[in-house]
Every structure is written in structure tokens, then in C-alpha cells.
N, CA, C and O atoms as a GROMACS GRO file, in nm:
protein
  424
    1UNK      N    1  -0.648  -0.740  -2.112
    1UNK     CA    2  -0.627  -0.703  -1.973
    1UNK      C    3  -0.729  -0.776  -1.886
    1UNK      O    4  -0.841  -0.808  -1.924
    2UNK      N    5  -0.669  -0.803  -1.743
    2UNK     CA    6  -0.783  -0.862  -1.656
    2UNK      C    7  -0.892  -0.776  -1.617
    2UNK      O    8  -0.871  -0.658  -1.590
    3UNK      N    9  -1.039  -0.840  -1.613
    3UNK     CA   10  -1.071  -0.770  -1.547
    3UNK      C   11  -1.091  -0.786  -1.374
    3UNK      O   12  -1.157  -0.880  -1.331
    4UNK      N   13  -1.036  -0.700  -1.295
    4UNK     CA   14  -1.068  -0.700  -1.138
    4UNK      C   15  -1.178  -0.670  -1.064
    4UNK      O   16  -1.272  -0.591  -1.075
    5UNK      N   17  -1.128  -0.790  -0.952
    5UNK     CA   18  -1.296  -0.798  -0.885
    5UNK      C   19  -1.356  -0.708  -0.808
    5UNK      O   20  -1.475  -0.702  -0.777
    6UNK      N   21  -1.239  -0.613  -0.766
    6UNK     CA   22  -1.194  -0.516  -0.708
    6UNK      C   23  -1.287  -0.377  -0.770
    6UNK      O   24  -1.337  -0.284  -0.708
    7UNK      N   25  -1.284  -0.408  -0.918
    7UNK     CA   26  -1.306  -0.285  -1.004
    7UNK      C   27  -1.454  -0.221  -0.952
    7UNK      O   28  -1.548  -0.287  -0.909
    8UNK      N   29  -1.451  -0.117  -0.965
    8UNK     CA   30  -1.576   0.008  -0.907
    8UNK      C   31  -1.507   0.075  -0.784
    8UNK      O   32  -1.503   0.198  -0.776
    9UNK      N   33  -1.445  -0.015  -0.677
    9UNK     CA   34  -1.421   0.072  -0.568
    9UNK      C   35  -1.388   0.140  -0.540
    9UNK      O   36  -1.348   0.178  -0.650
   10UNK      N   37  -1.345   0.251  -0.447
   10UNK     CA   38  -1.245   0.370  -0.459
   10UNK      C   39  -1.132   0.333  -0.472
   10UNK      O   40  -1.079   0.244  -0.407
   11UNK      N   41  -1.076   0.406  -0.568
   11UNK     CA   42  -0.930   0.376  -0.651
   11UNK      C   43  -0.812   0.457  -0.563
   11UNK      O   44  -0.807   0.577  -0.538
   12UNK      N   45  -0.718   0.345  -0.524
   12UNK     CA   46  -0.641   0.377  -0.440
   12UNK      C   47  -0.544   0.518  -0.421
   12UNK      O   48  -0.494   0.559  -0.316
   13UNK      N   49  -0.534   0.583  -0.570
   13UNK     CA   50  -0.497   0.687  -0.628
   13UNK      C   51  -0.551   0.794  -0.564
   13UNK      O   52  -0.494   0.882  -0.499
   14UNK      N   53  -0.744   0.770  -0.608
   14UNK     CA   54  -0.826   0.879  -0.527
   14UNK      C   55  -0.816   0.874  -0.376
   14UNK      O   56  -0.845   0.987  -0.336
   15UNK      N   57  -0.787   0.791  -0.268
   15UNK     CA   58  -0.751   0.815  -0.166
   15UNK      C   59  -0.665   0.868  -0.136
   15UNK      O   60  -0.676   0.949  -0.043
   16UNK      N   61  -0.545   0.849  -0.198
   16UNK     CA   62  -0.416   0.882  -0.185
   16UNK      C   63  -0.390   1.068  -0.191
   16UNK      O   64  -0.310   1.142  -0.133
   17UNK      N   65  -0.486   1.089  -0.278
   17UNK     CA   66  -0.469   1.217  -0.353
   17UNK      C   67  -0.588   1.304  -0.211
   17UNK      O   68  -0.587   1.423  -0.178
   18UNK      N   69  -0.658   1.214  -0.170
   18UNK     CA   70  -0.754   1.298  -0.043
   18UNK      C   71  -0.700   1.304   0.050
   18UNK      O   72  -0.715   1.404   0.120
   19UNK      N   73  -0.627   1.212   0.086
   19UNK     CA   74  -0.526   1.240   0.221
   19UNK      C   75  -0.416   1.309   0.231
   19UNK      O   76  -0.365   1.323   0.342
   20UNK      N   77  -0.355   1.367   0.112
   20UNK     CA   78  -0.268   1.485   0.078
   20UNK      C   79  -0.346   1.612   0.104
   20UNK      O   80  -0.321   1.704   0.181
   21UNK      N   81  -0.468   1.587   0.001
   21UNK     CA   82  -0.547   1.743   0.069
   21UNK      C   83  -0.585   1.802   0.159
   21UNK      O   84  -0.587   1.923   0.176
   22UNK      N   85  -0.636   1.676   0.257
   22UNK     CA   86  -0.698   1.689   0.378
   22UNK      C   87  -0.555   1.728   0.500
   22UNK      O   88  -0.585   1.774   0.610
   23UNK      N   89  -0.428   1.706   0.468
   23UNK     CA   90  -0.307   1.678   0.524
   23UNK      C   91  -0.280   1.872   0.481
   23UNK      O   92  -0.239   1.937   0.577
   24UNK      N   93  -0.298   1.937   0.373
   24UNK     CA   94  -0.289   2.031   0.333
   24UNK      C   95  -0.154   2.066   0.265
   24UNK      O   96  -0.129   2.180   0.228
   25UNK      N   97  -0.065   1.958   0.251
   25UNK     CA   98   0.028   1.970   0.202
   25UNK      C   99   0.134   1.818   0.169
   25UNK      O  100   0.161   1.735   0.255
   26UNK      N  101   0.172   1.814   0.047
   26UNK     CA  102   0.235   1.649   0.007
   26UNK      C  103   0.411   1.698   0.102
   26UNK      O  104   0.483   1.783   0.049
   27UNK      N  105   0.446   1.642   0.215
   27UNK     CA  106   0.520   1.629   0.243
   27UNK      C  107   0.641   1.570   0.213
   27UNK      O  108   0.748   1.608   0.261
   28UNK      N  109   0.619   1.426   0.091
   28UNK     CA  110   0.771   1.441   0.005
   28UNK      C  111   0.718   1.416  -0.144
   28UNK      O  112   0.650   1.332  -0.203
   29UNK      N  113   0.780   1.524  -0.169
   29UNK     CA  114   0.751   1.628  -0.286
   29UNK      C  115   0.811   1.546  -0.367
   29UNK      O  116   0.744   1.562  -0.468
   30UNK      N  117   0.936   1.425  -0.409
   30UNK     CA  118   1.002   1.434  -0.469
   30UNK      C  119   0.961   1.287  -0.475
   30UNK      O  120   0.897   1.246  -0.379
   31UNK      N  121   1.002   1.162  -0.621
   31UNK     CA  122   0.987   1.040  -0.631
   31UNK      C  123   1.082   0.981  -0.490
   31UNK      O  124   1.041   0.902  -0.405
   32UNK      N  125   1.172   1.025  -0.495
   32UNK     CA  126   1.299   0.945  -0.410
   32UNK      C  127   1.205   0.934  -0.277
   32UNK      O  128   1.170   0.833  -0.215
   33UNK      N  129   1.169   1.112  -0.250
   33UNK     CA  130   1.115   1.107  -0.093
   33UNK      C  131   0.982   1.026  -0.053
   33UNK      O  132   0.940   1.008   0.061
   34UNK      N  133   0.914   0.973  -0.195
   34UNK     CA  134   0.826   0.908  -0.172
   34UNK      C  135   0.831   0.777  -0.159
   34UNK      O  136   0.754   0.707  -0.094
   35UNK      N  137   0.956   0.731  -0.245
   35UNK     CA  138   0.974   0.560  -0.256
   35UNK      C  139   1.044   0.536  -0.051
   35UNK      O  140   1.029   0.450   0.036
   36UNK      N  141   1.114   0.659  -0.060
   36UNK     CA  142   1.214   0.645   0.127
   36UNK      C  143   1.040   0.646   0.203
   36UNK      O  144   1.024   0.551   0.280
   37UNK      N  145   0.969   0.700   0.195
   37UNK     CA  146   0.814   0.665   0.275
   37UNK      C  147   0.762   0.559   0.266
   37UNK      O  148   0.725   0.507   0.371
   38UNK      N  149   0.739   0.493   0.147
   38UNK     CA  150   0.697   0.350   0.149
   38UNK      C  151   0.791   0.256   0.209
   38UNK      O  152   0.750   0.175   0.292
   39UNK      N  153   0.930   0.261   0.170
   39UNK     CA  154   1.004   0.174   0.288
   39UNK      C  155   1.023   0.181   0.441
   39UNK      O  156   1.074   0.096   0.515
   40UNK      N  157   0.968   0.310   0.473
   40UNK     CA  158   0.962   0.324   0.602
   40UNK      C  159   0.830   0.260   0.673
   40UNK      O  160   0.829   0.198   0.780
   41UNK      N  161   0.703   0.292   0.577
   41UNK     CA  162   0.586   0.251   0.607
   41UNK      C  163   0.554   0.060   0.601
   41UNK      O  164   0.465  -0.005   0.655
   42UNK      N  165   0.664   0.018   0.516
   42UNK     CA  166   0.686  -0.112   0.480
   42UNK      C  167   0.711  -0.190   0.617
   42UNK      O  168   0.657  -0.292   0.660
   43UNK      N  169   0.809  -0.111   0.672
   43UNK     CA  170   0.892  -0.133   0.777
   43UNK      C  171   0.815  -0.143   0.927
   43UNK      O  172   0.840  -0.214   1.025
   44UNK      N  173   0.701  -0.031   0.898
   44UNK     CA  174   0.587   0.004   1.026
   44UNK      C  175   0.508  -0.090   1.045
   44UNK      O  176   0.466  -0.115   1.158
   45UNK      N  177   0.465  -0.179   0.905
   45UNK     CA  178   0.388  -0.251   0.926
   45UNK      C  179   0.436  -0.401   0.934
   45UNK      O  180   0.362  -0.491   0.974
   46UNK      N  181   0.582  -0.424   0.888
   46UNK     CA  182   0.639  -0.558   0.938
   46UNK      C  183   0.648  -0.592   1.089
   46UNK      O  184   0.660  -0.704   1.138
   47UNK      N  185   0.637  -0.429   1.176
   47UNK     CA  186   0.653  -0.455   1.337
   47UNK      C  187   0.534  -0.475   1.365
   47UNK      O  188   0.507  -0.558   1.452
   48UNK      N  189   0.426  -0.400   1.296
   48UNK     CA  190   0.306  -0.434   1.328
   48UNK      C  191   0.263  -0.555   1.346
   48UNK      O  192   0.180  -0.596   1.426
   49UNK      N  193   0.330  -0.617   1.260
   49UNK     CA  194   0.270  -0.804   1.212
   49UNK      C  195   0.282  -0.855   1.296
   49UNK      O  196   0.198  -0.928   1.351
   50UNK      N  197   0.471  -0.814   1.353
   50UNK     CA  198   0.542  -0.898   1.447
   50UNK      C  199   0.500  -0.894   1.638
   50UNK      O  200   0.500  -0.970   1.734
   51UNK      N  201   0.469  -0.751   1.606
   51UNK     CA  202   0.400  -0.717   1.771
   51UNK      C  203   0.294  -0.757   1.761
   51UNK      O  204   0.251  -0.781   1.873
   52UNK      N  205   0.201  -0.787   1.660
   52UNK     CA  206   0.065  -0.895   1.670
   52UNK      C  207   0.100  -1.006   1.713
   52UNK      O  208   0.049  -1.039   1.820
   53UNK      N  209   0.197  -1.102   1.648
   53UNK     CA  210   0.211  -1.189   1.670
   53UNK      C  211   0.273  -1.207   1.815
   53UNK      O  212   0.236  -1.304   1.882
   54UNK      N  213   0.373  -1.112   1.868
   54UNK     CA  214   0.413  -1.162   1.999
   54UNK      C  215   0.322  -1.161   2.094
   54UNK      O  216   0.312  -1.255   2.173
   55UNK      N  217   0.224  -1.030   2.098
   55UNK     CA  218   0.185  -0.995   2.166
   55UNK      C  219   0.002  -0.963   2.197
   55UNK      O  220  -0.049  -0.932   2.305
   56UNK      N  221  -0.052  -0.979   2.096
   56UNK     CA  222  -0.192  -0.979   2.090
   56UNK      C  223  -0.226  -1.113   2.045
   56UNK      O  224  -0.343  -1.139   2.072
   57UNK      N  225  -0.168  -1.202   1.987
   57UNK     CA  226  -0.193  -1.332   1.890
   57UNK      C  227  -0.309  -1.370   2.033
   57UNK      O  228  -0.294  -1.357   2.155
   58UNK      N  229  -0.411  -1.415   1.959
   58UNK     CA  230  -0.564  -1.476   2.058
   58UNK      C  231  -0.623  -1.347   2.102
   58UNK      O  232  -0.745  -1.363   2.099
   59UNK      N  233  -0.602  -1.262   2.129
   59UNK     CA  234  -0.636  -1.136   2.150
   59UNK      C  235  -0.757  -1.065   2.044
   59UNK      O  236  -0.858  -1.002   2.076
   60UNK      N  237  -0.718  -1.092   1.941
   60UNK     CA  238  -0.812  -1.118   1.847
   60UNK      C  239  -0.691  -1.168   1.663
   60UNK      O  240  -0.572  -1.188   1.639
   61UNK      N  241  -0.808  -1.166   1.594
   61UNK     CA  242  -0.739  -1.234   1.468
   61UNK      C  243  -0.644  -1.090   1.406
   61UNK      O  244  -0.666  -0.971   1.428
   62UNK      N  245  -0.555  -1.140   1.339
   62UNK     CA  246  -0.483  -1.035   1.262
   62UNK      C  247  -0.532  -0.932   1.178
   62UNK      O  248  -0.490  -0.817   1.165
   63UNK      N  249  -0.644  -1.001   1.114
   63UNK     CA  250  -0.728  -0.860   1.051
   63UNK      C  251  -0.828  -0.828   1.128
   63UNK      O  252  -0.943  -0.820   1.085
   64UNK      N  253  -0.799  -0.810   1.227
   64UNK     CA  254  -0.864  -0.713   1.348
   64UNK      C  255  -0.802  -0.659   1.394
   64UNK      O  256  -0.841  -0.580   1.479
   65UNK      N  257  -0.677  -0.672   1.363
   65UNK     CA  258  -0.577  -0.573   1.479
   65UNK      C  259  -0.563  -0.431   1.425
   65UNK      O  260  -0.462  -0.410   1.357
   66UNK      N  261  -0.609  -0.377   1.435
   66UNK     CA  262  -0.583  -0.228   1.436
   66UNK      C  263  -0.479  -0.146   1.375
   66UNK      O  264  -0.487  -0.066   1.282
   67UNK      N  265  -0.339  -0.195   1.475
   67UNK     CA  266  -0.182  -0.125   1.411
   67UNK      C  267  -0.196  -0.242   1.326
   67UNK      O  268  -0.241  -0.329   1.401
   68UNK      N  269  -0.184  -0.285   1.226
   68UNK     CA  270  -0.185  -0.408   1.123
   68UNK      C  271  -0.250  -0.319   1.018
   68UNK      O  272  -0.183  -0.277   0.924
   69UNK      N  273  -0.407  -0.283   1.032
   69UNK     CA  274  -0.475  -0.229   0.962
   69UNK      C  275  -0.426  -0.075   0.949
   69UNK      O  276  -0.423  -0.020   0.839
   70UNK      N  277  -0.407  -0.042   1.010
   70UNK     CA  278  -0.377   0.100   0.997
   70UNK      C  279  -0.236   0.121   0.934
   70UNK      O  280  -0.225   0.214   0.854
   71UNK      N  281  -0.106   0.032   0.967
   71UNK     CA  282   0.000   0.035   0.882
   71UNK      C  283  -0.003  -0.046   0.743
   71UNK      O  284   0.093  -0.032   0.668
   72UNK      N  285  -0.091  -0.114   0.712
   72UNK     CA  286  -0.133  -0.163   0.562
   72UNK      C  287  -0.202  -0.043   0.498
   72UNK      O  288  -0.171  -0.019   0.382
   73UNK      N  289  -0.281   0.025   0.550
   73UNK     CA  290  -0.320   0.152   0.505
   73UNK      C  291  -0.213   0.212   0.429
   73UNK      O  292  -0.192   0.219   0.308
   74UNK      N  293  -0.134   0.265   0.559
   74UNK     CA  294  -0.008   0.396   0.550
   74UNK      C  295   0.041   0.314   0.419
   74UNK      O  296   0.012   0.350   0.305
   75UNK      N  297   0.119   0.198   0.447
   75UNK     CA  298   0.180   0.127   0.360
   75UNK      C  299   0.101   0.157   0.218
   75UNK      O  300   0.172   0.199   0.126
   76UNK      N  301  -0.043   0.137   0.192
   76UNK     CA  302  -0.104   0.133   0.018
   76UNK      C  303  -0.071   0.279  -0.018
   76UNK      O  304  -0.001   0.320  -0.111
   77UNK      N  305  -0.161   0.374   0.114
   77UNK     CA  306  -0.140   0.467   0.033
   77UNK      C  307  -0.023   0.572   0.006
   77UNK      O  308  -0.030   0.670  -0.068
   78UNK      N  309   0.110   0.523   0.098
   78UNK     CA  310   0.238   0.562  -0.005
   78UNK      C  311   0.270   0.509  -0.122
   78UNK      O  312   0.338   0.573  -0.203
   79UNK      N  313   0.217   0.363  -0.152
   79UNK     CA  314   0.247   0.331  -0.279
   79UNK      C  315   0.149   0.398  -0.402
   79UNK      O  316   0.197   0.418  -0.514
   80UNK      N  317   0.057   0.420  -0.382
   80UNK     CA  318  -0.012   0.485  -0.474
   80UNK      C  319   0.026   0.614  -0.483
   80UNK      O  320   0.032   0.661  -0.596
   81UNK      N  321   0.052   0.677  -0.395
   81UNK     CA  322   0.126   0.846  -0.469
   81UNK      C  323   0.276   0.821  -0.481
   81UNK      O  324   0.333   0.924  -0.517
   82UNK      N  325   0.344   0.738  -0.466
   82UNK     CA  326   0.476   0.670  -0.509
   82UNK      C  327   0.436   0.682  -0.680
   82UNK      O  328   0.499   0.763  -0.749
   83UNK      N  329   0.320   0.588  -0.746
   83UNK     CA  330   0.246   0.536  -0.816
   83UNK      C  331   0.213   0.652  -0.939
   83UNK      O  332   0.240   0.634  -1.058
   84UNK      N  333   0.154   0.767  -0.885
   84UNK     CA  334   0.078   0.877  -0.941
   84UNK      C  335   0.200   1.000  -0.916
   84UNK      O  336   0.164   1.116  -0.936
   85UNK      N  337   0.289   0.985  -0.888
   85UNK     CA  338   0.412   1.086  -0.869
   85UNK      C  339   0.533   1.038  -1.003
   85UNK      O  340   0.617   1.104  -1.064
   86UNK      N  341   0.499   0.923  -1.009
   86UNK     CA  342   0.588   0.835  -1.102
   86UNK      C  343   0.515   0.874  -1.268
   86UNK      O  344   0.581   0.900  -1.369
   87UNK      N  345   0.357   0.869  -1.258
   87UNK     CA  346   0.303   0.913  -1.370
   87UNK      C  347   0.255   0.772  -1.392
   87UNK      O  348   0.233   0.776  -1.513
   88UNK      N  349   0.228   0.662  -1.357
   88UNK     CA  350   0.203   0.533  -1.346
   88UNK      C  351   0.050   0.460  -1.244
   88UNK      O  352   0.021   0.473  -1.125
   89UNK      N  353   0.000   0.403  -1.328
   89UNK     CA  354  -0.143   0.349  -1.239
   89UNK      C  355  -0.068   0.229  -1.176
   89UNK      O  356   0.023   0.173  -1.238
   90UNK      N  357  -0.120   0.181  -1.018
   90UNK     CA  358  -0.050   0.073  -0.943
   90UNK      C  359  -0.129  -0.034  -1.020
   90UNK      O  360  -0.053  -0.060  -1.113
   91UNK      N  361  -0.211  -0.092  -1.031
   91UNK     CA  362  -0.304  -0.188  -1.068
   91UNK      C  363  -0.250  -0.189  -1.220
   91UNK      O  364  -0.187  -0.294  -1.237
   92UNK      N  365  -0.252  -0.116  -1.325
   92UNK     CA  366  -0.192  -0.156  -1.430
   92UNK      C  367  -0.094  -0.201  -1.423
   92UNK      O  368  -0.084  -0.310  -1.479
   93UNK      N  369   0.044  -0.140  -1.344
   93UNK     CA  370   0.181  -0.201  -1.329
   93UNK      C  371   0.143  -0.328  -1.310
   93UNK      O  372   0.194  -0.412  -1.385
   94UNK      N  373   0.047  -0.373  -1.210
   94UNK     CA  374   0.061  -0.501  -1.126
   94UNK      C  375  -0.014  -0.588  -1.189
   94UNK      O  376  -0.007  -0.697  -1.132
   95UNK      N  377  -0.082  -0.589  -1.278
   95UNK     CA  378  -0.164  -0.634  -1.419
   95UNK      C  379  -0.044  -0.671  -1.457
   95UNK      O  380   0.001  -0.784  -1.437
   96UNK      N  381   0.042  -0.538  -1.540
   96UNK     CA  382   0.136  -0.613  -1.660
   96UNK      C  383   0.239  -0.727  -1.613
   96UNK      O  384   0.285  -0.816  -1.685
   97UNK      N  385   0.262  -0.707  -1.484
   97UNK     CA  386   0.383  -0.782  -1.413
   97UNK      C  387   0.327  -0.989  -1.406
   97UNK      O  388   0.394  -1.091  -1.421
   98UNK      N  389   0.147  -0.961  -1.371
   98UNK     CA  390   0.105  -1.083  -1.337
   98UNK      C  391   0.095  -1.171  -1.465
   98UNK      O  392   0.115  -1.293  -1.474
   99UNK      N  393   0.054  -1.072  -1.576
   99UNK     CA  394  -0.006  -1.089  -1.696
   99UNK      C  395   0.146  -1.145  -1.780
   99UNK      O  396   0.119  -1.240  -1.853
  100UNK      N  397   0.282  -1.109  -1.785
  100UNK     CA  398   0.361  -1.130  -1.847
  100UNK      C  399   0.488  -1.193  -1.754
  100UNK      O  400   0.605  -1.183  -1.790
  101UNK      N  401   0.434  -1.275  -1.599
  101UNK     CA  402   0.526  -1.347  -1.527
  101UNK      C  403   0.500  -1.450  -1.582
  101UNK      O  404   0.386  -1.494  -1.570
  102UNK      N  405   0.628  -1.542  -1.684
  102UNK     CA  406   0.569  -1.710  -1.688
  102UNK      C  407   0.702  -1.782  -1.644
  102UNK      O  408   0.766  -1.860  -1.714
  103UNK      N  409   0.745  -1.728  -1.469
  103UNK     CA  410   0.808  -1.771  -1.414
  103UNK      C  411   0.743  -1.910  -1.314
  103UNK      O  412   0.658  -1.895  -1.226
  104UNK      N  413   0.803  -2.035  -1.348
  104UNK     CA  414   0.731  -2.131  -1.235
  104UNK      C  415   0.855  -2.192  -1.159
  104UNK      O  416   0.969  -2.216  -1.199
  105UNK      N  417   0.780  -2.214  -1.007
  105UNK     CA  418   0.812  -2.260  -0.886
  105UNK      C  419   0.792  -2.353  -0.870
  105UNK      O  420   0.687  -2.406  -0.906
  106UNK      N  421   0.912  -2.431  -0.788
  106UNK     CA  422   0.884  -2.634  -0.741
  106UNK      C  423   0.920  -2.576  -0.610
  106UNK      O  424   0.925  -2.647  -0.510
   0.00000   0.00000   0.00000
């Protein structure tokens, strides 16, 4: 397995699982209702990109923009309780996927 450079930090799981508590309640309870949240949140942050780009671009850089950062947020941490609802670590999935792609591109 790789090791990541990433590794020590807070694990996206443990966030995921604090912002449910702090929220006081997991609002979709169910895999389906969680995968329909990440595509919605997917979706929040593609406008985000796009209203950066129309509309703040020079304003400052993209990873400064705020709605960018804040819907990449929403966006991780539905995938991680997507992730931990499934019974599945995200970073292992995404290990085995990198680790056993020997698909190549021209």
C-alpha cells in the first residue's frame, strides 16, 4: 500500500462524523440519501467554480474564493459519510483504484 503524504492529518471520516454531531442529527440516514447529497453538493460546487470564474476571476485566485472552498468542503465531507455509511475507508478505495489502474492515455 502507498504510503500518503497526507497521512497524520485529520481523517476525513473524523470530520465527517463531527459535523453530524455538532448538526445533532445525520439527516440522510440512508446510503441512497447520502450518495443524492454528494451529487447535489457536486453540483454546488461546479457553480461555485463557474461563478468564480465569471465573476470574481482577478478578484482573487480560486483557492481563495470562499464559495469554492466551502463547497469542496460540503462536497468531501458527504463523500466521507457516503464512505463510512457504506462501511468503506475513502482513501483505501482510492488507493486500490490508483494502485490497480494500468489504464494509459495518448
Amino acid at each position: 500500500m502507498t504510503v500518503h503524504p497526507y497521512q497524520g492529518m485529520i481523517d476525513g471520516h473524523e470530520l465527517a462524523m463531527r459535523q453530524v454531531a455538532r448538526h445533532g442529527v445525520d439527516r440522510y440516514r440512508s446510503e441512497a440519501e447520502q450518495a443524492a447529497k454528494v451529487l447535489i453538493e457536486a453540483g454546488e460546487l461546479a457553480l461555485a467554480i463557474a461563478v468564480h470564474e465569471q465573476q470574481h476571476h482577478g478578484a482573487h485566485d480560486i483557492d481563495q474564493c470562499p464559495g469554492v472552498r466551502s463547497e469542496l468542503a460540503d462536497t468531501g465531507l458527504s463523500l466521507y459519510l457516503l464512505a463510512s455509511k457504506l462501511g468503506l475507508g475513502l482513501i483505501a478505495c482510492m488507493d486500490e483504484l490508483v494502485e490497480n489502474d494500468g489504464r494509459r492515455f495518448r
